[in-house]
C-alpha atoms as one frame of an Amber mdcrd trajectory, in Angstrom:
protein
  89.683 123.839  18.041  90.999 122.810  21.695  90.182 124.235  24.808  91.808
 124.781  28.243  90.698 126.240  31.374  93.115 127.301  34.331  92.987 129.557
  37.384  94.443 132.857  37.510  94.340 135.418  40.177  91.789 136.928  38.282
  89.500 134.308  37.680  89.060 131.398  35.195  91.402 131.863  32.139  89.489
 129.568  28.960  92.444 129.268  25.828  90.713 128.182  22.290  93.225 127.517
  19.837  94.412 124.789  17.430  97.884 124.630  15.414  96.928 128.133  13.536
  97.148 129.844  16.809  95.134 130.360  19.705  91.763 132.231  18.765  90.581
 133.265  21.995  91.869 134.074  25.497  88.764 135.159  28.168  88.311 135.140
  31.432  85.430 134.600  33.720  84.403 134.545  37.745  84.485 131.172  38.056
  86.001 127.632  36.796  87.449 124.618  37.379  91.064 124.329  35.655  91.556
 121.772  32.822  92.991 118.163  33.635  94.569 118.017  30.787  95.814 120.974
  28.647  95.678 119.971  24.566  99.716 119.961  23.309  98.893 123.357  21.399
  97.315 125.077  24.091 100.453 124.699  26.438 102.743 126.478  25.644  99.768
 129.607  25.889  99.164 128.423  29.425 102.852 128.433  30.663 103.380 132.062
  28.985 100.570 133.254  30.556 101.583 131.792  34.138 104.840 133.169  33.726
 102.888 136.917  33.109 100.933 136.216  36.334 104.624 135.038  38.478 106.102
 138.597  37.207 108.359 136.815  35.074 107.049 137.837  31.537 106.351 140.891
  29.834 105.356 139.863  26.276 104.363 137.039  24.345 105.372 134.865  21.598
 102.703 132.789  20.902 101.119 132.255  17.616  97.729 134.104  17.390  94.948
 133.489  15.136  91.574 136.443  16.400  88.940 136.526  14.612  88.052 139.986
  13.398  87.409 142.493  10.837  90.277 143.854   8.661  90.022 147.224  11.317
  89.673 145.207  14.634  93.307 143.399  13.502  94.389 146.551  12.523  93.470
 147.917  16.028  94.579 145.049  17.890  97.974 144.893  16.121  98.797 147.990
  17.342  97.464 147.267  21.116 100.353 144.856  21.392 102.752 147.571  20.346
 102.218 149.295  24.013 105.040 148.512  25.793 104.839 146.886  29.358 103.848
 148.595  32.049 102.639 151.869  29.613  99.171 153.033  29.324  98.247 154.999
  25.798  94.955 156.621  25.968  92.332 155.871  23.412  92.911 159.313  21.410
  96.729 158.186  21.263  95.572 154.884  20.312  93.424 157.049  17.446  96.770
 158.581  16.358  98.648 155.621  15.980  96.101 154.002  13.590  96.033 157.464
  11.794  92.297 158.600  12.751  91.818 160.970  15.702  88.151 160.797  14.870
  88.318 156.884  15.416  88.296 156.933  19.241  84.644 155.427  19.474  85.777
 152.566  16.396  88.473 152.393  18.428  87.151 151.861  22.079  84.451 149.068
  20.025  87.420 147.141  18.638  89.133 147.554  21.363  86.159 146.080  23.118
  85.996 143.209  20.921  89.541 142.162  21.472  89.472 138.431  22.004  92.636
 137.825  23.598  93.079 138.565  27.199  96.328 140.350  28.657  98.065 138.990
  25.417  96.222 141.596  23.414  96.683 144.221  25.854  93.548 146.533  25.258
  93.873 147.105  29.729  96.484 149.208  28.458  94.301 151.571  26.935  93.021
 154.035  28.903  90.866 157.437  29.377  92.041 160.773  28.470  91.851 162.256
  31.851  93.821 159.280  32.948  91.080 157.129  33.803  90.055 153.389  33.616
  87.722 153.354  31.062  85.393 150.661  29.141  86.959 146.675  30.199  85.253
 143.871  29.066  86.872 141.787  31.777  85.581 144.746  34.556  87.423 147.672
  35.395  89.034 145.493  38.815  90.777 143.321  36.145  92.067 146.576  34.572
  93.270 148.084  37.600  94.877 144.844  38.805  96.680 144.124  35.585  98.436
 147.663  35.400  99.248 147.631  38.950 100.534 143.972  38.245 102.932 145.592
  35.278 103.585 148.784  37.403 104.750 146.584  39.821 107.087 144.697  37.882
 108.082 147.345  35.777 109.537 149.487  39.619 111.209 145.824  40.941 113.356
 145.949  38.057 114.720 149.233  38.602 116.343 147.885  41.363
């Protein structure tokens, strides 16, 4: 497995990954960026620069989490929120055919190793709030302002 660092706005990005996909996305305080980013790490890095410039809205990098058969299940269905849409965690419940699942569903969600590519930020509270980040709930609220944002310029 390789690994990258590079600065976001929201701290240190760290990419693990090798030609199966990139494992793991996280992000922490603080960091100094790579020198050198490994050949199969790259193409992550520019995606995810191009997500932070406004200029991206998905991703089409090959991904390769580790996780239980139910935490893929949940976090194939996190990157079916669109952009700039929040689904709360009973919706989430629905769409994975539980409504008694929200707690399984907050853990995986919780476990999610892939940062903004795996968009568990987009998951939120019933009663509309931000609820349960990894990253902290600052990260949350930047990242849906970030896609908010984005999501008004291009009305116009």
């Amino acid at each position: 497995m390789e690994t990258a660092f590079f600065k976001t706005p929201l701290g240190t990005a760290k990419i693990v990954g090798d030609e199966n996909g990139i494992a793991i996305i996280s992000v922490q305080d603080e960091g100094e960026s790579s020198t050198m980013i490994p050949e199969v790490l790259q193409e992550c890095v520019m995606q995810l620069e191009s997500y932070f410039e406004g200029k991206r809205n998905d991703f089409s990098i090959k991904l390769n989490p580790k996780g239980t058969d139910f935490q893929q299940k949940v976090w194939k269905a996190l990157v079916e929120i669109p952009y700039g849409k929040t689904r709360t965690y009973l919706e989430q419940s629905k769409v994975l055919g539980d409504v008694k699942a929200i707690r399984a569903v907050a853990s995986a969600n919780g476990k999610n190793p892939l940062w903004i590519v795996v968009p568990c930020h987009r998951v939120i509270g019933t009663d509309g709030s931000l609820t349960g980040y990894a990253g902290g709930l600052w990260r949350k609220k930047w990242l849906l302002e970030h896609e908010n944002l984005n999501a008004q310029q291009r009305l116009f």
